[in-house]
C-alpha positions, 0 to 999 in steps of 0.5 A: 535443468530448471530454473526457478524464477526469483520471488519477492514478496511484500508486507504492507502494513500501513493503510495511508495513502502514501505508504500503499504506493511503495508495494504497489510501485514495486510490486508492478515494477518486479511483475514487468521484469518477470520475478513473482510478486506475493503481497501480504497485507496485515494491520492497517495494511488491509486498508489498501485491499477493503472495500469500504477503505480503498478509495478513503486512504488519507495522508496526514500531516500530524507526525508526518516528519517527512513531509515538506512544505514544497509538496503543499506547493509552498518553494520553501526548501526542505522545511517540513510542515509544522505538526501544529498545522496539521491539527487545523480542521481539513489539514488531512483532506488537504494533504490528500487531495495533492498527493492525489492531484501530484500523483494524477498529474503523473498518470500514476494510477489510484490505489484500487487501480494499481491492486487491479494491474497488479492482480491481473499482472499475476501477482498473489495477494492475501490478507492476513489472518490474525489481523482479519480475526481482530478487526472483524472482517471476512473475505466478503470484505476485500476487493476482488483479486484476494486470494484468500486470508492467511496465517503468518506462518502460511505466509512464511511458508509459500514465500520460502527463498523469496525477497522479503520487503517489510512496508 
């Protein structure tokens, strides 16, 4: 009797710096316990897996309402950071910068780097066709370790009974 592995599979659809590391983290984390990871990476999303924008993902502060004045290093409880503040020219390569440097500080791998553990850890990573089409890009366009470019239905399709994790 055989028994089928479980399977989860992520759909990133957000290409800010701090929303590639929830499917990474995850992804990496259900690779090391031996359950099959698909990343399928649509809209924005597709930032994460381009060439041209993986070592660019930024965070900004303007309608960021989660984030707080302690990640800027100010001890000032949960305050978070008035959107105004994000206008001020260099706010976004501020906030980049120390989430960058916080996550360094705790050996977390940059976002190309974890897409490389995760691709030669086995996990499947596809790019999503509609999105693809409507901004113009090609295979050619994507870091190595894509798979191929897909339809949402094709997506729907390979990932039948997975867990499937909307991001």
């Amino acid at each position: 009797m055989s028994q089928e592995n479980r399977h989860v599979a992520f759909i990133c659809s957000k290409g800010d710096l701090d929303m590639a590391y929830p499917a990474l983290v995850m992804g990496w984390a259900a690779l090391g316990n031996g359950i099959d990871v698909t990343l399928f990476f649509t809209f924005w999303g597709m930032d994460i897996i381009t060439k041209a924008r993986q070592d660019k993902l930024e965070i900004a502060p303007v309608g960021n309402t989660s984030m707080k004045m302690s990640m800027m290093g100010v001890n000032t409880g949960n305050l978070g950071i008035p959107n105004i503040l994000g206008v001020i020219p260099g706010m976004t390569a501020f906030a980049t910068k120390l989430m960058k440097d916080k996550m360094a500080a705790l050996d977390v791998p940059p976002v190309g780097e974890y897409v490389q553990m995760l691709v030669d850890g086995g996990a499947k990573l596809y790019a999503c066709k509609m999105s693809v089409d409507m901004m113009g890009l090609k295979m050619d366009d994507f870091v190595d370790g894509v798979i191929d470019i897909v339809t949402a239905s094709d997506f729907m399709d390979m990932t039948e009974g997975a867990q499937i994790i909307f991001i």
